[in-house]
PDB file of N, CA, C, O and CB in Angstrom:
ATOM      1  N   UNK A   1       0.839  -1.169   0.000  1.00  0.00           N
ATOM      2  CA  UNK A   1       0.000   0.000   0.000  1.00  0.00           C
ATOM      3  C   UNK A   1       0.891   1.242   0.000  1.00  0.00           C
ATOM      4  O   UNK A   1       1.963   1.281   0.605  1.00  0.00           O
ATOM      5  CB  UNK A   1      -0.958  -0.007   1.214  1.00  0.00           C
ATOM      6  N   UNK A   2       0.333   2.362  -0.790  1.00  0.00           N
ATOM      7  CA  UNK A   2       1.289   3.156  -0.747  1.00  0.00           C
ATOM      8  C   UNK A   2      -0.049   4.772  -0.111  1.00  0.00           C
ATOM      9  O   UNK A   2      -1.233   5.030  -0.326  1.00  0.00           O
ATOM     10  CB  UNK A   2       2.301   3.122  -2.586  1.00  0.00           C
ATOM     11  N   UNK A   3       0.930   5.343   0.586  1.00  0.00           N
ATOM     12  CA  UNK A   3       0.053   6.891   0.827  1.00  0.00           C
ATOM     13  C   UNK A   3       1.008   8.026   0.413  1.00  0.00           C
ATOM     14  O   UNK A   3       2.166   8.072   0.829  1.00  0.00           O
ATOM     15  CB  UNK A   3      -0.429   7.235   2.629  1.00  0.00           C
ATOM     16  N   UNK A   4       0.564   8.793  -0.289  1.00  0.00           N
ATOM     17  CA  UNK A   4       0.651  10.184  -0.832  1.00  0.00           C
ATOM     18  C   UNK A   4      -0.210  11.103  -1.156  1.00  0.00           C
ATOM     19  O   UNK A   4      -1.154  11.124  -1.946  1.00  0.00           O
ATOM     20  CB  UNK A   4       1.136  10.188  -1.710  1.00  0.00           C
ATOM     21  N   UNK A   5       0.613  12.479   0.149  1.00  0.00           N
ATOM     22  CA  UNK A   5      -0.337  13.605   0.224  1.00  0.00           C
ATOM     23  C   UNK A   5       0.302  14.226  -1.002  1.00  0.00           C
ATOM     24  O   UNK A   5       1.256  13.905  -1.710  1.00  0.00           O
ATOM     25  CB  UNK A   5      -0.390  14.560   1.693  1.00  0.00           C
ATOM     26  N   UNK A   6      -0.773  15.471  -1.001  1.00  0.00           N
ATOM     27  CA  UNK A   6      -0.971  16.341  -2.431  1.00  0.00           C
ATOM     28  C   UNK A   6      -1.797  17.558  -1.948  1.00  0.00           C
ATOM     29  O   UNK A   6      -2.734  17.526  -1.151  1.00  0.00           O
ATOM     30  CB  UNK A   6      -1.896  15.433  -3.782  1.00  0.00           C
ATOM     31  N   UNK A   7      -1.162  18.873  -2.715  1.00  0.00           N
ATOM     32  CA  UNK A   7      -2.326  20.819  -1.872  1.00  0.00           C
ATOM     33  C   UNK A   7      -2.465  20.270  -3.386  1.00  0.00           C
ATOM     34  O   UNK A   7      -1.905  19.958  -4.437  1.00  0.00           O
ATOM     35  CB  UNK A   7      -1.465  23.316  -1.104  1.00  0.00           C
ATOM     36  N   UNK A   8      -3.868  20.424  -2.527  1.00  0.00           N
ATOM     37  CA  UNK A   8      -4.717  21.337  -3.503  1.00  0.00           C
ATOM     38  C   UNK A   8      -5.498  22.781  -3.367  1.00  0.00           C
ATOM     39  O   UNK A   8      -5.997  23.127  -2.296  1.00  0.00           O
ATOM     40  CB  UNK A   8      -5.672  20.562  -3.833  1.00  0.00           C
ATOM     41  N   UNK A   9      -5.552  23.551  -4.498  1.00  0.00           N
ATOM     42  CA  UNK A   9      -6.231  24.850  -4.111  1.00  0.00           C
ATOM     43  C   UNK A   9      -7.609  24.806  -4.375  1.00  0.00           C
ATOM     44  O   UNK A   9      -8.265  24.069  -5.111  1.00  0.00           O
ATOM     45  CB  UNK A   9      -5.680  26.027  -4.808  1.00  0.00           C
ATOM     46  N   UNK A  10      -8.033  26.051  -3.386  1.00  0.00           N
ATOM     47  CA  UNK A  10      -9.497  26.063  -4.216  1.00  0.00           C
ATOM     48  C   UNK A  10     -10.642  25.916  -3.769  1.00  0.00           C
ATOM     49  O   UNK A  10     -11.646  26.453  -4.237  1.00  0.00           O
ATOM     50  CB  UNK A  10      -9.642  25.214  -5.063  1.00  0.00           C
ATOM     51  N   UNK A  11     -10.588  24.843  -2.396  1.00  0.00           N
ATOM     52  CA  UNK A  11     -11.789  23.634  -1.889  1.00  0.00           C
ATOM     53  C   UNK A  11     -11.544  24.874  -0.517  1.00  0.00           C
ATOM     54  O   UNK A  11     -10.673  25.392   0.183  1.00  0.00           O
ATOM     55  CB  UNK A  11     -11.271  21.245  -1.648  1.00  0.00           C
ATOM     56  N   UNK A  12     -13.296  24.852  -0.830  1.00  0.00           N
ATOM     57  CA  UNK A  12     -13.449  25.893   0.938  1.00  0.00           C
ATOM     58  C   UNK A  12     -14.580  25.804   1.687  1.00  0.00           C
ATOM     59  O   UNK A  12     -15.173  26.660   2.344  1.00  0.00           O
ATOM     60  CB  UNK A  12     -13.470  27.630   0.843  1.00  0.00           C
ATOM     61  N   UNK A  13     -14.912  24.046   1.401  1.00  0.00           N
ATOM     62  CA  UNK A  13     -16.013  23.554   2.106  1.00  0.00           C
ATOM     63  C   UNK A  13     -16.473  22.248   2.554  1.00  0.00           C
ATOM     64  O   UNK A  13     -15.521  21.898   3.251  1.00  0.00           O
ATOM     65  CB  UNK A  13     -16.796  23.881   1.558  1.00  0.00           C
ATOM     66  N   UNK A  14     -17.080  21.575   2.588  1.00  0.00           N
ATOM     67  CA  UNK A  14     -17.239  20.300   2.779  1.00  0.00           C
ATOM     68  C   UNK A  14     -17.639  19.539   0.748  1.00  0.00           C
ATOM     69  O   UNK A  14     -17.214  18.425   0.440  1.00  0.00           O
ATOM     70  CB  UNK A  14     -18.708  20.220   4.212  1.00  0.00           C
ATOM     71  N   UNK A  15     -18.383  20.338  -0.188  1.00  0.00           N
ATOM     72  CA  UNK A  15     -18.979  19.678  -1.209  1.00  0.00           C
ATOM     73  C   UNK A  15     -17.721  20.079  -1.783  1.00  0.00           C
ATOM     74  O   UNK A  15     -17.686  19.260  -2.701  1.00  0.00           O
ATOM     75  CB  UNK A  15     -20.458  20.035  -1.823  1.00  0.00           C
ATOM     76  N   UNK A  16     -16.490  20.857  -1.925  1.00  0.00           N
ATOM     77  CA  UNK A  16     -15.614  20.448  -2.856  1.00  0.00           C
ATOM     78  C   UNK A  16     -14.393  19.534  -2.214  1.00  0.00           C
ATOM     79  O   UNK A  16     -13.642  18.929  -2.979  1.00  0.00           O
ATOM     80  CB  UNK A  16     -15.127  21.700  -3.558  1.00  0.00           C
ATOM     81  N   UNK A  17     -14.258  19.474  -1.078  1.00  0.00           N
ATOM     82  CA  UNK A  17     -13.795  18.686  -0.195  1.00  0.00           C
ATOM     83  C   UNK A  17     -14.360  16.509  -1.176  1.00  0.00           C
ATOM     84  O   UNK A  17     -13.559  15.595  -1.373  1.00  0.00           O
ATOM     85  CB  UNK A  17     -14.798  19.442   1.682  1.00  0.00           C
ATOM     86  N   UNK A  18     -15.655  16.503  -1.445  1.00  0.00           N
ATOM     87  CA  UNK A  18     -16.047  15.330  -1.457  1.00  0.00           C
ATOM     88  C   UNK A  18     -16.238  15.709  -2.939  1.00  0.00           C
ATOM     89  O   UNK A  18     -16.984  14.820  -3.350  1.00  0.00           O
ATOM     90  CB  UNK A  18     -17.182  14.796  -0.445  1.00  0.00           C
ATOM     91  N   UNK A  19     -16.025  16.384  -3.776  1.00  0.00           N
ATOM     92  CA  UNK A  19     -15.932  16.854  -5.389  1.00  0.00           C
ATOM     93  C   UNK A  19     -14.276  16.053  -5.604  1.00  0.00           C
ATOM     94  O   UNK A  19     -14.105  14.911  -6.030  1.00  0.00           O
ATOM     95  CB  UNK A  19     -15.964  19.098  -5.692  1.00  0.00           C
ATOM     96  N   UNK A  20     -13.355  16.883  -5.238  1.00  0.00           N
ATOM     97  CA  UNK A  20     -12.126  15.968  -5.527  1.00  0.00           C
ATOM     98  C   UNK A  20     -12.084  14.680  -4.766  1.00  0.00           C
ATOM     99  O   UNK A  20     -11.631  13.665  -5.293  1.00  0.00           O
ATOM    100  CB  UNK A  20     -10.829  16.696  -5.204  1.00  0.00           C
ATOM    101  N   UNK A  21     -12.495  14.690  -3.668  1.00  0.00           N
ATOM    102  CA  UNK A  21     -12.350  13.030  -2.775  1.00  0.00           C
ATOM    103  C   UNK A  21     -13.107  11.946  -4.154  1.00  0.00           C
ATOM    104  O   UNK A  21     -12.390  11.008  -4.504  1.00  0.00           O
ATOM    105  CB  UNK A  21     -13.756  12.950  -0.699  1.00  0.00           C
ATOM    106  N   UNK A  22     -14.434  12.089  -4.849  1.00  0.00           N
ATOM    107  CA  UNK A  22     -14.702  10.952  -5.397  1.00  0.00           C
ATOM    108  C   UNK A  22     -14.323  11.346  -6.792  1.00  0.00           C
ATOM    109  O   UNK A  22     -14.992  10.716  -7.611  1.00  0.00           O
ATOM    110  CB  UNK A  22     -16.109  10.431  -5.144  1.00  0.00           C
ATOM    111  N   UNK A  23     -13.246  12.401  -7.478  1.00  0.00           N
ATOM    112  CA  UNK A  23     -13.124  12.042  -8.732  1.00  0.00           C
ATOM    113  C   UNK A  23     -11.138  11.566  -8.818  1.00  0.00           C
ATOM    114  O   UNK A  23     -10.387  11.331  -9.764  1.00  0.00           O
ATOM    115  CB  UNK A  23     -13.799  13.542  -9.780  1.00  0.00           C
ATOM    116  N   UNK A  24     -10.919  11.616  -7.112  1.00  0.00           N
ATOM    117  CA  UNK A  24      -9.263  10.744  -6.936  1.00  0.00           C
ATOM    118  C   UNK A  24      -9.494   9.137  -6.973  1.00  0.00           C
ATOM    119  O   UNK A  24      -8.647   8.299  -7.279  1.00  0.00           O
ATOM    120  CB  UNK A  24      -8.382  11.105  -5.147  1.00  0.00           C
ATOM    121  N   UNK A  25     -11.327   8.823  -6.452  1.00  0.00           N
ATOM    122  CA  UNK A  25     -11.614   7.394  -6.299  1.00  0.00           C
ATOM    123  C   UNK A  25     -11.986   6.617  -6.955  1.00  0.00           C
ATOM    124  O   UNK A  25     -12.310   5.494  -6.568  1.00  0.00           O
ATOM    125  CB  UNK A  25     -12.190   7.146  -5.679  1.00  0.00           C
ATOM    126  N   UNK A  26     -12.050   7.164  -8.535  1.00  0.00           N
ATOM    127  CA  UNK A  26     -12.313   6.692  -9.820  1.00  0.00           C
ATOM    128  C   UNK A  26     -10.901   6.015 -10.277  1.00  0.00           C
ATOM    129  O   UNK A  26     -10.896   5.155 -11.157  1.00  0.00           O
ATOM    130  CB  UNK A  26     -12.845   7.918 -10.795  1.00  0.00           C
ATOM    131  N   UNK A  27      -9.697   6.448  -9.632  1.00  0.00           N
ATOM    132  CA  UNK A  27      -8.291   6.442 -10.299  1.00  0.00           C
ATOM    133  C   UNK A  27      -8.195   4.747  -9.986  1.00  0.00           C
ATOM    134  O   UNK A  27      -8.666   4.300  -8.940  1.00  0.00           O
ATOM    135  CB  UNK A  27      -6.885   7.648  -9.460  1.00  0.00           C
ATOM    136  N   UNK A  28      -7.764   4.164 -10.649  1.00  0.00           N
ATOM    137  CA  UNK A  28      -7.265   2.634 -10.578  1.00  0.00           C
ATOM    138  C   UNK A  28      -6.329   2.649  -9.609  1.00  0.00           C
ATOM    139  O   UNK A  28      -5.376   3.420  -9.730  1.00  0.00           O
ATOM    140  CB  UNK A  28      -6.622   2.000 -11.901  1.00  0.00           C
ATOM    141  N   UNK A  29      -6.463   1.604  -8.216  1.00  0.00           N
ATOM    142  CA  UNK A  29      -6.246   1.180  -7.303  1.00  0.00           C
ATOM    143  C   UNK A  29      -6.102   2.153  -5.662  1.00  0.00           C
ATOM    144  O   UNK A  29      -5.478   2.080  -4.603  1.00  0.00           O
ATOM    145  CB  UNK A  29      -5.277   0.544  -7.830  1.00  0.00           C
ATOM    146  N   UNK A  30      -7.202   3.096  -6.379  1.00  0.00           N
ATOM    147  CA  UNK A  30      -7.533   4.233  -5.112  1.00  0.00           C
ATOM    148  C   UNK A  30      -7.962   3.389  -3.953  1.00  0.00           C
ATOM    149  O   UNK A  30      -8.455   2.343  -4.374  1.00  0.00           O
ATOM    150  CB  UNK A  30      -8.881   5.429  -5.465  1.00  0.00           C
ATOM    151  N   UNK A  31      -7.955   3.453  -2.764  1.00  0.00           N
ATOM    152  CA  UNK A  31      -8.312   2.451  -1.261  1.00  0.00           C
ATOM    153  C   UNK A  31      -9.067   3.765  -1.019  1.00  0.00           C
ATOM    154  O   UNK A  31     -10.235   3.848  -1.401  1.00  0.00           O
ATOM    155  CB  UNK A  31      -6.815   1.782   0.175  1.00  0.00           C
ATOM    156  N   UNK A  32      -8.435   4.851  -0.374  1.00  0.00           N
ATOM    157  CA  UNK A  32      -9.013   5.617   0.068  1.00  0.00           C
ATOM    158  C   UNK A  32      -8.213   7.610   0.303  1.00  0.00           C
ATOM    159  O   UNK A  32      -7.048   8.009   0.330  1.00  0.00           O
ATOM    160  CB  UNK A  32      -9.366   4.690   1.222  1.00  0.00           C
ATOM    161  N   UNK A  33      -8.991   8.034   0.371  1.00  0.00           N
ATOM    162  CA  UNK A  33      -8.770   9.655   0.039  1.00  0.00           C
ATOM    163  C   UNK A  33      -9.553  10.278   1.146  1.00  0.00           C
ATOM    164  O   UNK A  33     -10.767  10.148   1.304  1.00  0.00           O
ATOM    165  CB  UNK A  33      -9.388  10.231  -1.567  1.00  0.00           C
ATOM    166  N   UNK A  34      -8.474  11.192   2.142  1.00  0.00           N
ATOM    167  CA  UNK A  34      -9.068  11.578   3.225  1.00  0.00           C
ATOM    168  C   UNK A  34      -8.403  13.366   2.846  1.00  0.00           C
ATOM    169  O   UNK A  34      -7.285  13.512   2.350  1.00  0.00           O
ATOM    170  CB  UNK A  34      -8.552  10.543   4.813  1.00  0.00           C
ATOM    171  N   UNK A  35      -9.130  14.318   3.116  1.00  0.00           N
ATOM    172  CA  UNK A  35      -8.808  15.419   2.665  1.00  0.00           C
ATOM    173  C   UNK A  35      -9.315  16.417   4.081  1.00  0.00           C
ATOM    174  O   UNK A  35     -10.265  16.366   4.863  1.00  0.00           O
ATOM    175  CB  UNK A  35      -9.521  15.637   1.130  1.00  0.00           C
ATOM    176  N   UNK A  36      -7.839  17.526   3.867  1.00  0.00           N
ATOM    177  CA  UNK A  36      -8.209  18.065   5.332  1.00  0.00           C
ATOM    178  C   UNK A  36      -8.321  19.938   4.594  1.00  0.00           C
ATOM    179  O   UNK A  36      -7.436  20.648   4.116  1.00  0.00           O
ATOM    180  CB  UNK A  36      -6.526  17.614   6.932  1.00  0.00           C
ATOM    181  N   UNK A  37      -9.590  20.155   4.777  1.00  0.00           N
ATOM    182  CA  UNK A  37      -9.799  21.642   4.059  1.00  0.00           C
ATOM    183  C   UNK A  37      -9.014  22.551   4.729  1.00  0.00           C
ATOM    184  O   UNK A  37      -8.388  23.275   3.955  1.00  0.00           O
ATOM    185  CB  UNK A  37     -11.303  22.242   4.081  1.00  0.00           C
ATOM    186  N   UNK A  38      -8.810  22.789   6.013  1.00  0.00           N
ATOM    187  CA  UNK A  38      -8.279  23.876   7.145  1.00  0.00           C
ATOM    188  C   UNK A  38      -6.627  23.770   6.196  1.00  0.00           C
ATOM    189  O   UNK A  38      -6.189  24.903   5.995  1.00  0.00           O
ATOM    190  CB  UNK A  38      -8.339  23.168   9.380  1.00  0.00           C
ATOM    191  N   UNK A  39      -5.854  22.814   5.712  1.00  0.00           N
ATOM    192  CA  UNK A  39      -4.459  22.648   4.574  1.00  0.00           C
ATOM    193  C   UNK A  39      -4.658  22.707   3.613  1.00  0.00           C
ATOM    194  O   UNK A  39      -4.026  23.523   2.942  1.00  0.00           O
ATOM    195  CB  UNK A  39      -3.690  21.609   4.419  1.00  0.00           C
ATOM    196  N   UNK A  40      -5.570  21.940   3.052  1.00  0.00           N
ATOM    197  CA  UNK A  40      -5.639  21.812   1.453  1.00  0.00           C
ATOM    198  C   UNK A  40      -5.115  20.504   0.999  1.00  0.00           C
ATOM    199  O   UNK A  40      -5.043  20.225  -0.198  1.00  0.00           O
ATOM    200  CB  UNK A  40      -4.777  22.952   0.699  1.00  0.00           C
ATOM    201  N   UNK A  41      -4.692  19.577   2.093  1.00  0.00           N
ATOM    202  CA  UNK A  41      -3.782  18.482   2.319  1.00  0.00           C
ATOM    203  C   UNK A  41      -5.313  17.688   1.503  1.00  0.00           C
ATOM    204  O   UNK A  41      -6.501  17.944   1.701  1.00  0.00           O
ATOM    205  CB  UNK A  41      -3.063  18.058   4.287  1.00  0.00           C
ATOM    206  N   UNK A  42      -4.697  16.713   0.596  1.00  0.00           N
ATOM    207  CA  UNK A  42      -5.495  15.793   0.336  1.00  0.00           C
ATOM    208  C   UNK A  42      -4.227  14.555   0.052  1.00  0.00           C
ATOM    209  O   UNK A  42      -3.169  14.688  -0.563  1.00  0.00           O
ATOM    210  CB  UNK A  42      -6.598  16.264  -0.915  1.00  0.00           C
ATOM    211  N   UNK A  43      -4.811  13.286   0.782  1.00  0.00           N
ATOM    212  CA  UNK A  43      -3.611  11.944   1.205  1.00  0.00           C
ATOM    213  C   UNK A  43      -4.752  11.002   0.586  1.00  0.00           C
ATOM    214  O   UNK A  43      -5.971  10.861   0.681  1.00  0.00           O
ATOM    215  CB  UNK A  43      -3.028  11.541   3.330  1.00  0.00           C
ATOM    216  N   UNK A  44      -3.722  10.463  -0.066  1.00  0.00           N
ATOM    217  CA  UNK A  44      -4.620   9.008  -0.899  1.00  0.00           C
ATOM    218  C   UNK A  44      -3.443   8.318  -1.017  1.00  0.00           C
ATOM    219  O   UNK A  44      -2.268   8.399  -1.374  1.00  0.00           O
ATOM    220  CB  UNK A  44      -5.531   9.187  -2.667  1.00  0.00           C
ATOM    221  N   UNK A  45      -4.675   7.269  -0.346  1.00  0.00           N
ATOM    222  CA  UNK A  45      -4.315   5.827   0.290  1.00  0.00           C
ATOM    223  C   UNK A  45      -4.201   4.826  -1.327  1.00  0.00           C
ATOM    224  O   UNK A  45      -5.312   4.728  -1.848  1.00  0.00           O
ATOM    225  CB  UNK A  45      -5.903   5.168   1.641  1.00  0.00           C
ATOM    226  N   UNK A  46      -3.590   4.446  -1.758  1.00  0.00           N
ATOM    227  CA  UNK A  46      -3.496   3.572  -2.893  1.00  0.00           C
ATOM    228  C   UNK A  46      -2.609   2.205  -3.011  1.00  0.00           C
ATOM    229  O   UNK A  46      -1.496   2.097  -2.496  1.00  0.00           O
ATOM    230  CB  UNK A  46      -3.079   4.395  -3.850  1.00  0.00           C
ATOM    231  N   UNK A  47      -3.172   1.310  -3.665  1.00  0.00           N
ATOM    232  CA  UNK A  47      -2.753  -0.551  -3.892  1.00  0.00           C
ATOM    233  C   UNK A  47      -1.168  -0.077  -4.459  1.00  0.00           C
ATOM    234  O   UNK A  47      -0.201  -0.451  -3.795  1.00  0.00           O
ATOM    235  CB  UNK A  47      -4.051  -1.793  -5.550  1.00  0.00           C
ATOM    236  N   UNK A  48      -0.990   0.587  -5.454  1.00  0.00           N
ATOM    237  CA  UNK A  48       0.607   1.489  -5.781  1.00  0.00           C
ATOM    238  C   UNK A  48       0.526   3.229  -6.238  1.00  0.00           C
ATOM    239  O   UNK A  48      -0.371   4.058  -6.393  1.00  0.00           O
ATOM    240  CB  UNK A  48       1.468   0.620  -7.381  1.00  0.00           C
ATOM    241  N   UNK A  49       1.911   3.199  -6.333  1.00  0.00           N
ATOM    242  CA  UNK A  49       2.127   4.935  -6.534  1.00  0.00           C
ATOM    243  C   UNK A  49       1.594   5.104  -7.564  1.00  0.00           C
ATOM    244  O   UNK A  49       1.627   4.330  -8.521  1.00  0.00           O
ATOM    245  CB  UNK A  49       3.561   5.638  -6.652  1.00  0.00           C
ATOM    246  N   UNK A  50       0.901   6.385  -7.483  1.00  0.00           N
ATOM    247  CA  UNK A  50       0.239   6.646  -8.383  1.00  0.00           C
ATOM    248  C   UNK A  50       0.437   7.787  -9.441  1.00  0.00           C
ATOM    249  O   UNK A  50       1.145   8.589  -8.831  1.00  0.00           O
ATOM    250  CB  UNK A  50      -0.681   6.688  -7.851  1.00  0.00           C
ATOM    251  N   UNK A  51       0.230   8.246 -10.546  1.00  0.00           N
ATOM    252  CA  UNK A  51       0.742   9.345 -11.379  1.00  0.00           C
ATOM    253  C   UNK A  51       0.384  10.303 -11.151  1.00  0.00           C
ATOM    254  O   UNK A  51      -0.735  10.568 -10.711  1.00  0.00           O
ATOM    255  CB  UNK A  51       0.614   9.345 -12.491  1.00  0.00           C
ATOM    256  N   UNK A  52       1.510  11.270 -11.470  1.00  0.00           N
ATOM    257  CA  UNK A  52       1.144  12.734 -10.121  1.00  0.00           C
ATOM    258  C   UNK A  52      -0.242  13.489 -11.455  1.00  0.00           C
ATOM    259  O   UNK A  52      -1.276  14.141 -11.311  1.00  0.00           O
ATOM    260  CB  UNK A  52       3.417  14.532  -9.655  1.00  0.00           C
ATOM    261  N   UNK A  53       0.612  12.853 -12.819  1.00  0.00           N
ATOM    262  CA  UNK A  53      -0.496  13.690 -13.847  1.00  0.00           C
ATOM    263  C   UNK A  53      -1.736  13.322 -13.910  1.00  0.00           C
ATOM    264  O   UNK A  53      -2.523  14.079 -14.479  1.00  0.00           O
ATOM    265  CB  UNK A  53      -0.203  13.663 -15.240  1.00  0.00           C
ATOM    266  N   UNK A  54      -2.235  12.011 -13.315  1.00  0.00           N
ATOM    267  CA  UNK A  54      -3.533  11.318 -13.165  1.00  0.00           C
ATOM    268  C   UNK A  54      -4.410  11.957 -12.052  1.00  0.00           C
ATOM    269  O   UNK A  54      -5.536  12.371 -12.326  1.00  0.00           O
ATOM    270  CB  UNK A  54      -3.290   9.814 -12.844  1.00  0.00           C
ATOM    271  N   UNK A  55      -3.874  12.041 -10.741  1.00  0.00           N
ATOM    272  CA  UNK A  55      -4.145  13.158 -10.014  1.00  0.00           C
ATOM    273  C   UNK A  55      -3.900  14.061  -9.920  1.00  0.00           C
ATOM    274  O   UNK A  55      -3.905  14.467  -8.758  1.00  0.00           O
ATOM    275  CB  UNK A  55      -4.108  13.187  -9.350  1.00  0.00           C
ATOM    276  N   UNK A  56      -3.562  14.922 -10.857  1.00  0.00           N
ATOM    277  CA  UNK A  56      -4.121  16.227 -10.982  1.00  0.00           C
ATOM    278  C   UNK A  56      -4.848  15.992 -12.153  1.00  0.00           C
ATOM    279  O   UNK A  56      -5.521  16.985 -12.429  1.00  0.00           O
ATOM    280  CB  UNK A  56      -3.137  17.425 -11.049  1.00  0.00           C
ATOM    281  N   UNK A  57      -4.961  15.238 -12.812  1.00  0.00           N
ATOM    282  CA  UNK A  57      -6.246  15.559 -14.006  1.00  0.00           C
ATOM    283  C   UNK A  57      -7.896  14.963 -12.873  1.00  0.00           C
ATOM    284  O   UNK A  57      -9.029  15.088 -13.338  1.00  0.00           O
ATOM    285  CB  UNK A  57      -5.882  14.066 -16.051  1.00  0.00           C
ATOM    286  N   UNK A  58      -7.695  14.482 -11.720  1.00  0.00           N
ATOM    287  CA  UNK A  58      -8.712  13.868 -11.285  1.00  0.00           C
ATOM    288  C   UNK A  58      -8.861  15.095 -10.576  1.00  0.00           C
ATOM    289  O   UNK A  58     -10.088  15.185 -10.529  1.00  0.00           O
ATOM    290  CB  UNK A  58      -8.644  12.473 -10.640  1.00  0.00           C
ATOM    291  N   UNK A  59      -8.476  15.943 -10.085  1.00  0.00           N
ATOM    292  CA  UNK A  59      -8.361  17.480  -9.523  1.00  0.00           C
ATOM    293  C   UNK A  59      -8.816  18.288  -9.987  1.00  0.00           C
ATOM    294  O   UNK A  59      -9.568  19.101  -9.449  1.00  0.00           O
ATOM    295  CB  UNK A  59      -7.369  18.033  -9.415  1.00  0.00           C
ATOM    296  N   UNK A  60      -8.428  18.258 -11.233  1.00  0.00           N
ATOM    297  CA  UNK A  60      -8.485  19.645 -12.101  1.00  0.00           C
ATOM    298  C   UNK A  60     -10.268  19.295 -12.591  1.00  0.00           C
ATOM    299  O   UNK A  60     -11.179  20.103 -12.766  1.00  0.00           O
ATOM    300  CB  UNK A  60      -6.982  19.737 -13.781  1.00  0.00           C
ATOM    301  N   UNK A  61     -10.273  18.075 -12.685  1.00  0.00           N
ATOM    302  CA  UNK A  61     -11.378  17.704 -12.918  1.00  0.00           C
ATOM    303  C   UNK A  61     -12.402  18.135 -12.284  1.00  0.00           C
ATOM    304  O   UNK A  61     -13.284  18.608 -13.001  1.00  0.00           O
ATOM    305  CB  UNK A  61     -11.374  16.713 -12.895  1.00  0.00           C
ATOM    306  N   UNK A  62     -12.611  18.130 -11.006  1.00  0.00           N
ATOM    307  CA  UNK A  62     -13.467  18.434  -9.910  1.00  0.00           C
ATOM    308  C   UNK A  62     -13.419  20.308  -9.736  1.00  0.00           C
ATOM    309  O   UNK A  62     -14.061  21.005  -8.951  1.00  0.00           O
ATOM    310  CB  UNK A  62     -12.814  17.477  -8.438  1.00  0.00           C
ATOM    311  N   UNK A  63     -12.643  20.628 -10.546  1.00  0.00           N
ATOM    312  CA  UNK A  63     -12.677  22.397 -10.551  1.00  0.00           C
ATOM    313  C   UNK A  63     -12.048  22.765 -10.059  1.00  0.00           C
ATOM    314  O   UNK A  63     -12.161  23.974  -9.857  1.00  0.00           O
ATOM    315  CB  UNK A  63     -13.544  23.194 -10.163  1.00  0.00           C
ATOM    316  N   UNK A  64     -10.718  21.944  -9.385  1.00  0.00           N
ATOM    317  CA  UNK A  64      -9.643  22.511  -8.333  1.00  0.00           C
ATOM    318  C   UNK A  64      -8.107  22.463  -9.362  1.00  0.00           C
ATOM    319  O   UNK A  64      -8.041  22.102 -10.537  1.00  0.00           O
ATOM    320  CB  UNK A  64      -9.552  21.273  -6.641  1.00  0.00           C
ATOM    321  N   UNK A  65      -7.016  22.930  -8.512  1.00  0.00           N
ATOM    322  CA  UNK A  65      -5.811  23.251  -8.949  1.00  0.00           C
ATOM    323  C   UNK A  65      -4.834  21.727  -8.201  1.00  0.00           C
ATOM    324  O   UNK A  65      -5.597  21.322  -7.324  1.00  0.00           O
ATOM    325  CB  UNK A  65      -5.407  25.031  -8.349  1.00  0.00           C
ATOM    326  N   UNK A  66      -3.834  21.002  -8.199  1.00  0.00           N
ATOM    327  CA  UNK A  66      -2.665  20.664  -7.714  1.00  0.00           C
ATOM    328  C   UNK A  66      -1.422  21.678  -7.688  1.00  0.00           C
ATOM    329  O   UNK A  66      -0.876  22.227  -8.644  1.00  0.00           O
ATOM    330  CB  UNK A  66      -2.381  19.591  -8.389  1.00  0.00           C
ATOM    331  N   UNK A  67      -1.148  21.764  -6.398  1.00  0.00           N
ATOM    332  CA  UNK A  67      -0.079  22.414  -6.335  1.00  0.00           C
ATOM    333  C   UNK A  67       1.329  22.006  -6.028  1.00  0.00           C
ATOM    334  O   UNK A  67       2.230  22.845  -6.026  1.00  0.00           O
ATOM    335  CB  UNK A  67      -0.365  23.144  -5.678  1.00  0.00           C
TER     336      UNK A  67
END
């Protein structure tokens, strides 16, 4: 199992908070994605490392930035 955090910008609530949480959980071998708004810290839990360009297109997706 591998975990890697990631800022993201942007999220300043609970619905974009769970906007990027379920479009990181679409990504092939996502476990789980716990995101802390007060940082911007979003940590996903994954089966292996995952591509930094995959998450941020699963980011950018949801209307947010990777930083």
């Amino acid at each position: 199992m591998t975990n890697s955090t990631y800022a993201v910008t942007g999220m300043t609530c609970g619905h974009c908070a769970r906007s990027v949480e379920e479009q990181i959980r679409e990504l092939d071998g996502v476990i789980g994605v716990a995101v802390d708004l007060g940082t911007g810290a979003v940590t996903v839990h994954s089966t292996a490392a995952l591509s930094v360009d995959d998450v941020r297109g699963a980011v950018e997706e949801a209307g947010y930035r990777l930083t």
